[in-house]
C-alpha positions in Angstrom: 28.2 32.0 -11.5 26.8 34.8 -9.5 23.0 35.9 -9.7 23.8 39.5 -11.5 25.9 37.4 -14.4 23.3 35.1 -15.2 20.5 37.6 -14.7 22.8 39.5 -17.9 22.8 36.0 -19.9 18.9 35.6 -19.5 18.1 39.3 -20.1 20.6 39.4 -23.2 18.6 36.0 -24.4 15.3 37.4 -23.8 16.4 40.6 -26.0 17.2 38.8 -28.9 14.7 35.4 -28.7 12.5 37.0 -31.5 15.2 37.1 -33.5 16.0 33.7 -33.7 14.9 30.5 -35.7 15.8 28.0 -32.4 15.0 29.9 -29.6 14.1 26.9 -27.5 17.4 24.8 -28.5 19.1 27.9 -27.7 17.6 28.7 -24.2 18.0 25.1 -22.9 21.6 25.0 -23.8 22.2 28.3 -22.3 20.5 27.1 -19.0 22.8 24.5 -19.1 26.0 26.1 -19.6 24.7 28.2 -16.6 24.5 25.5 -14.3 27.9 24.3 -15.4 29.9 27.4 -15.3 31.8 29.0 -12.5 31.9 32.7 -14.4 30.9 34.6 -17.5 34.0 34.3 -19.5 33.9 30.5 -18.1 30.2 30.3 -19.9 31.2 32.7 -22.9 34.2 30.4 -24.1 31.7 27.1 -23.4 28.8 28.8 -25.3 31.4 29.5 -28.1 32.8 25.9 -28.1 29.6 24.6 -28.3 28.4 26.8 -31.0 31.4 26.1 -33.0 30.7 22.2 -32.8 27.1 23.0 -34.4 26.9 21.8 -38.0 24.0 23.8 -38.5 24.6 27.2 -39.8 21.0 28.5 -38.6 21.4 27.6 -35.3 25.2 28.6 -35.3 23.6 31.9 -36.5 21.3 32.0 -33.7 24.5 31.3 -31.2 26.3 34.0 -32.3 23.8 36.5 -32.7 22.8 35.8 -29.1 26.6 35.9 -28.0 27.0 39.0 -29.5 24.1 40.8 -27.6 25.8 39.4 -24.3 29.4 40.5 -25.3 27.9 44.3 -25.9 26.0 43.7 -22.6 29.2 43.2 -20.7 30.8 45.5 -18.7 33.8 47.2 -20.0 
């Protein structure tokens, strides 16, 4: 992934961490997902997967809440 797109997926994180219940979960599987991803839609689609699996619905929420603030991040 190149430096400007995960400079996006941390910024977008650290814009909506004090909105979340599990920011730490959150920011440890999005650090992964970085290292594991060729591209932003690549990590997007991962992210969403991963969310998805989640039986918790709180940190499902947090998921989507912080894949939402990337998504209106992105360029058009």
């Amino acid at each position: 992934m190149q430096e400007a797109e995960a400079k996006l997926v941390r910024d977008s994180f650290s814009s909506v961490m004090p909105y979340l219940a599990y920011p730490q979960e959150l920011r440890s599987l999005i650090e992964r997902m970085l290292g594991e991803s060729a591209g932003i839609e690549v990590f997007i689609e991962g992210l969403r997967q991963a969310i998805s699996a989640e039986a918790d619905t709180t940190r499902k929420t947090d998921g989507q809440i912080f894949l939402n603030e990337l998504r209106r991040r992105l360029p058009k």
